[in-house]
C-alpha positions in Angstrom: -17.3 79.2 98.7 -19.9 77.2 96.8 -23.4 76.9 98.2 -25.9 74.2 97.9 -29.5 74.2 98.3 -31.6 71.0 98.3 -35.1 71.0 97.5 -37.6 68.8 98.5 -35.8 67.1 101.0 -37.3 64.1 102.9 -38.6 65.0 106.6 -36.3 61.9 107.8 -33.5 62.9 106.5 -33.9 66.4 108.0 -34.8 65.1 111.4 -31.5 62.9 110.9 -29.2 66.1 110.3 -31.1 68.3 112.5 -30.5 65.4 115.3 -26.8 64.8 114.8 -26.5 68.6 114.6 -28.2 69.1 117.8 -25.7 66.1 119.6 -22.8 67.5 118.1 -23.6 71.2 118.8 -23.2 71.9 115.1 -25.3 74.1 113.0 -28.1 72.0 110.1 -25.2 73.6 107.6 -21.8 72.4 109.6 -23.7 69.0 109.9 -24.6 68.5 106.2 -21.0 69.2 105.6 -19.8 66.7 108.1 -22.2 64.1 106.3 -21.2 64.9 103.1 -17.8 64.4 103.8 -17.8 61.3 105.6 -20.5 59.6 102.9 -18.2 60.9 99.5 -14.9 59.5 102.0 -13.2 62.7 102.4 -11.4 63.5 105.8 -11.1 66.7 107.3 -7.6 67.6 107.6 -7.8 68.0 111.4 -9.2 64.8 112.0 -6.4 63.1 110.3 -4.1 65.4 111.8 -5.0 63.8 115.1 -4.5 60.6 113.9 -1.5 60.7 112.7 -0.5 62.7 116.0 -2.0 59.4 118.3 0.0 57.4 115.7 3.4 58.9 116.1 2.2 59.2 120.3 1.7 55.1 119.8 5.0 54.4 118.1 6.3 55.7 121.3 9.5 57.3 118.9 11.2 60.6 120.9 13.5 63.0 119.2 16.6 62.9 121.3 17.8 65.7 123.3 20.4 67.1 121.2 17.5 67.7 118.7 16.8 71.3 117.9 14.1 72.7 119.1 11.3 73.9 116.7 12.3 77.8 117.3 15.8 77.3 116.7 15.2 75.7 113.6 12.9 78.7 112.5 15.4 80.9 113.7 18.0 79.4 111.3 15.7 79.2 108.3 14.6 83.1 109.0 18.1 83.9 108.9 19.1 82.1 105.7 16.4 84.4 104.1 
């Protein structure tokens, strides 16, 4: 993985990460990360994982019973193989 080192940075901008670190009970690297993410518009894939999980929770959609269940569709694809 790729590292980054930033010189010279502005004491207010570390005092910003090291207080959002501190409140999220992050590391100064984990926050810079989180920042940089959310400033360049990238998601993290779990955070859009959960909302897609409260969406489909909010459609209120339900498989119906006759539905297989995720091990028996495993099953069969494991012993198509």
């Amino acid at each position: 993985m790729p590292t980054l080192q930033i010189r010279d940075l502005p004491e207010d901008v570390y005092q910003g990460i090291a207080a959002a670190a501190r409140a999220e009970h992050r590391s100064l690297s984990q926050q810079a990360i989180v920042e940089l993410r959310r400033a360049l518009g990238l998601t993290d894939a779990a955070r859009r994982r959960e909302r897609v999980v409260a969406a489909l929770a909010a459609s209120g959609r339900r498989l119906s019973a006759s539905a297989p269940t995720p091990e028996a569709l495993l099953r069969e694809d494991r012993e198509q193989r």
